[in-house]
C-alpha positions in Angstrom: 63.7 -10.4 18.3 62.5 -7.5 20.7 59.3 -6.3 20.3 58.6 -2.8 21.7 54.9 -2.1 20.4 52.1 -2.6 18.7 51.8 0.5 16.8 49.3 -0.2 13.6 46.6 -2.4 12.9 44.9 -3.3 9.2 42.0 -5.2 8.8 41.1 -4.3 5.0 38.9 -7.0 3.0 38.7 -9.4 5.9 42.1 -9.7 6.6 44.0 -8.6 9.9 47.6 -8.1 10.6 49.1 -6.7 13.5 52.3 -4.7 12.5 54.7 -3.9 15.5 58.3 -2.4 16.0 61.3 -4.8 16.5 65.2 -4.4 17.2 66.4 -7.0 14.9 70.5 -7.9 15.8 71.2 -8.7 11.5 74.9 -10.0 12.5 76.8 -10.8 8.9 73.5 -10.6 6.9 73.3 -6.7 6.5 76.3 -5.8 8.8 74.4 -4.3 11.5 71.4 -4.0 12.9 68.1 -1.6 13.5 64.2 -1.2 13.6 62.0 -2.8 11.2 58.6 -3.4 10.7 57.2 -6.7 11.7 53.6 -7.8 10.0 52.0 -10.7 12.3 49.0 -12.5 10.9 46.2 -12.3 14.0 44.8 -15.8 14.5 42.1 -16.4 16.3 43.4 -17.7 19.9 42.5 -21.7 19.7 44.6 -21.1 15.9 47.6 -23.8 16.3 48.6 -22.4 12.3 47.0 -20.2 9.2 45.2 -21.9 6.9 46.7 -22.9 3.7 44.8 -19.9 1.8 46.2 -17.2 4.5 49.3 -18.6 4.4 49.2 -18.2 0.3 48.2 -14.3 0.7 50.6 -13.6 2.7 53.0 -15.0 0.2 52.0 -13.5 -3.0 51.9 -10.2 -0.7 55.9 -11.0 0.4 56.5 -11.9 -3.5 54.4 -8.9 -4.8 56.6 -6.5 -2.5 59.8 -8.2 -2.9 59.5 -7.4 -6.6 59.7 -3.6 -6.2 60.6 -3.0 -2.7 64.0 -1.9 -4.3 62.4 1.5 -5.4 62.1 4.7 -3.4 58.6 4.7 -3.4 57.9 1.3 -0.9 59.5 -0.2 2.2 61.9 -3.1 1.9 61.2 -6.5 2.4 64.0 -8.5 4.5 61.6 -11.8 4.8 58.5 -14.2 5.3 58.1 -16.8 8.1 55.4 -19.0 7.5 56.7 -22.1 10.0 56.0 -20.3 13.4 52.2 -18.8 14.3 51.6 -16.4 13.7 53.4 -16.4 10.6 54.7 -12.9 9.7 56.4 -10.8 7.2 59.5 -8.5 8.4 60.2 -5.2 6.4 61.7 -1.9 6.5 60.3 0.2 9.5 59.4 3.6 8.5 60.6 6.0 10.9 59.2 9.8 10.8 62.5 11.0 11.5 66.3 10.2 12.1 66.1 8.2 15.7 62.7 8.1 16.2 61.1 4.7 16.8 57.5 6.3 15.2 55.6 6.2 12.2 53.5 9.1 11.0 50.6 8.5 8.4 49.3 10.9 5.9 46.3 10.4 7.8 47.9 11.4 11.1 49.4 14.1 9.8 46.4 16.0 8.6 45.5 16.2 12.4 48.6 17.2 13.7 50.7 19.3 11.3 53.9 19.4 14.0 54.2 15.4 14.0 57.4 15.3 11.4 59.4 17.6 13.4 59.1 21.7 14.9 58.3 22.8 11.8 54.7 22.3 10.0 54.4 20.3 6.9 53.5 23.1 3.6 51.7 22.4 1.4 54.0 22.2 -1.3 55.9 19.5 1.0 51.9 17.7 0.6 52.2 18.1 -2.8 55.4 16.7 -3.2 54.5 14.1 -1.1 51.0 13.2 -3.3 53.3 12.8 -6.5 55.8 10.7 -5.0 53.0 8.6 -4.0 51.3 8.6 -7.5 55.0 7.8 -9.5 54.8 5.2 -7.0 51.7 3.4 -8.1 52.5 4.8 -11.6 55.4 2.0 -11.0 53.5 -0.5 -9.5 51.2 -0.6 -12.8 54.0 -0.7 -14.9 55.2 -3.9 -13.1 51.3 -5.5 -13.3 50.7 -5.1 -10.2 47.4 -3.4 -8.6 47.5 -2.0 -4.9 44.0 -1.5 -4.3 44.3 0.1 -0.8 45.7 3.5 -1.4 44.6 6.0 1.3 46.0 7.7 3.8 46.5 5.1 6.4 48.6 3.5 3.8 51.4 6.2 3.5 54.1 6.9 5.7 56.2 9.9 5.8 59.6 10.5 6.8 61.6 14.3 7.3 65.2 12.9 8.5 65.3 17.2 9.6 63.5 19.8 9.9 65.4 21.5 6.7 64.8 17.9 4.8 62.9 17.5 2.0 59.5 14.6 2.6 59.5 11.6 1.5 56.5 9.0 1.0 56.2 5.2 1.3 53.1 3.1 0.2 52.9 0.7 2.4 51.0 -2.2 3.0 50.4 -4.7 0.1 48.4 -7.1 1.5 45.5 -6.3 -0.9 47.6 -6.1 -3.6 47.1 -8.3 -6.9 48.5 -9.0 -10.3 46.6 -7.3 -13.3 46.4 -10.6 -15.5 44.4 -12.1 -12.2 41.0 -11.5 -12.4 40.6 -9.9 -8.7 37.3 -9.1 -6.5 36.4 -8.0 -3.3 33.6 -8.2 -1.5 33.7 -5.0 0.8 29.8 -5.2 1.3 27.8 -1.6 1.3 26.9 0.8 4.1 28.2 3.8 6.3 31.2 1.7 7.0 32.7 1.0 3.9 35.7 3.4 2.8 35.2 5.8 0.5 38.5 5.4 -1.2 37.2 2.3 -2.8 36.3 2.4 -6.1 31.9 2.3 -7.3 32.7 0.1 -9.5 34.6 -2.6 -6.7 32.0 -1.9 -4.3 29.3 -3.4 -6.7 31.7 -6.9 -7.3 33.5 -5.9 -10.1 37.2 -6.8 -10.9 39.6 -4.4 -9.6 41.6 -2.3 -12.4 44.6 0.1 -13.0 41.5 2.7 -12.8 40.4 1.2 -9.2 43.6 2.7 -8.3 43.5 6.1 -9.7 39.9 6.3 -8.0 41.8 5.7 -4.3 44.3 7.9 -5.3 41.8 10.5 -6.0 40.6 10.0 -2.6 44.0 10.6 -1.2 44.4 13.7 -3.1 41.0 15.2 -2.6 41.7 14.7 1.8 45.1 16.1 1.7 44.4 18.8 -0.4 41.1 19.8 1.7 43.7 20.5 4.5 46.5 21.9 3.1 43.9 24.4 0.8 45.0 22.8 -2.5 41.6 21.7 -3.6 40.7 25.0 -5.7 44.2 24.3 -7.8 43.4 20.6 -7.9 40.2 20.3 -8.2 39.7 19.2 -11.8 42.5 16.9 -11.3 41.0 15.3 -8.3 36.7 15.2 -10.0 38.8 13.7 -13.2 40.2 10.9 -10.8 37.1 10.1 -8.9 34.4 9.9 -12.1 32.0 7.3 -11.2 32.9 5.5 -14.5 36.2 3.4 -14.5 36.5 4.3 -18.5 36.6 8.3 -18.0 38.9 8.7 -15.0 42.0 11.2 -15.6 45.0 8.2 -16.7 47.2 8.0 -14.1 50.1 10.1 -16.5 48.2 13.1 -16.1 47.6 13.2 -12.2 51.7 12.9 -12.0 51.8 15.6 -14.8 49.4 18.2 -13.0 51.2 17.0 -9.6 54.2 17.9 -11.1 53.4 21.1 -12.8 52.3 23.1 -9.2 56.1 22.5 -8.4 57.2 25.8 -7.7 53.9 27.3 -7.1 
């Protein structure tokens, strides 16, 4: 295994990955061989091996992905290595376009429009993009399963050509519960703290289905300041982000009023 780069860090909730690009030789396994996406576990230096708990989160974040990586909507997963330090996770790698050994976030893109290719992203290519992510965690509560770090960082976009329709990944799972499993996070207060987390989690409550909607309201409400959707939106996007959990828009109707600007 080759690494070329680091190109992406996390470090949500207290826990920090390194993610870097590999060239991976497959042989008979997949019957060839390309880039993927490799997610290291950053130990401190004196580390010899994760502790048992890290080690168990980055499992039930392997098992969690493994279970719908097969959909459009989220990268695939190829495997987990636990026995080696760092232990890591390898996965599809993202690339913005056909060749190209780079990713491009949501969040990058909103600074700079030309990354996917010579032409600039509309926004009814954001748009579409916004309701592929939303199907996608539509999916993901269907399944049980809560990501609970949806923002822009946390999509990646691909235009194989410049005449190519946009598609969006959610990536990054390693917040990710199940519903059943009473889940909290202690994200502290401040300046510092993301916006895209939900009141309701910030003050030690359980995350929920609605925790996510919240996040995804965030998402929507910075891509569609850029891309001058907000007046269109903007009931959609105030319904998502009401302070209580109980009166947010259900996650149905931000796919349905995603859905309806098609066109538009």
């Amino acid at each position: 295994m080759l690494f070329f780069s680091v190109c992406l860090s996390f470090s949500m909730f207290e826990v920090h990955y390194v993610l870097s690009v590999a060239h991976v030789d497959f042989g008979t396994f997949v019957g060839g061989h390309g880039l993927v996406a490799v997610k290291e576990l950053t130990l401190a230096t004196s580390a010899t091996r994760a502790d048992e708990g890290t080690i168990l989160a980055l499992q039930k974040e392997a098992d969690i992905l493994a279970r719908v990586c097969h959909m459009e909507w989220f990268p695939f997963i190829y495997g987990i290595n636990i026995h080696v330090v760092p232990p890591y996770i390898v996965q599809e790698f993202v690339s913005c376009r056909n060749g190209s050994k780079t990713s491009v976030s949501f969040h990058y893109l909103l600074n700079h429009p030309y990354s996917l290719g010579v032409k600039a992203v509309t926004a009814a290519q954001a748009r579409d993009a916004l309701r592929q992510v939303a199907r996608g965690v539509e999916y993901l509560h269907l399944k049980h399963i809560l990501h609970n770090d949806i923002k822009s960082d946390n999509v990646l976009l691909r235009r194989p050509g410049a005449n190519e329709p946009i598609t969006a990944k959610l990536i990054d799972f390693g917040s990710a519960s199940w519903q059943h499993v009473t889940t909290r996070f202690d994200v502290g207060e401040g300046p510092d703290v993301s916006n895209h987390i939900a009141p309701e989690v910030r003050r030690g409550e359980p995350v929920t289905p609605s925790s996510d909607v919240y996040s995804l309201g965030r998402l929507l409400e910075d891509v569609c300041r850029k891309y001058k959707l907000l007046r269109s939106l903007s009931k959609t996007i105030q319904a998502s982000l009401h302070p209580e959990k109980d009166s947010r828009l259900p996650l149905l109707e931000v796919i349905k009023e995603l859905s309806d600007m098609e066109g538009k």
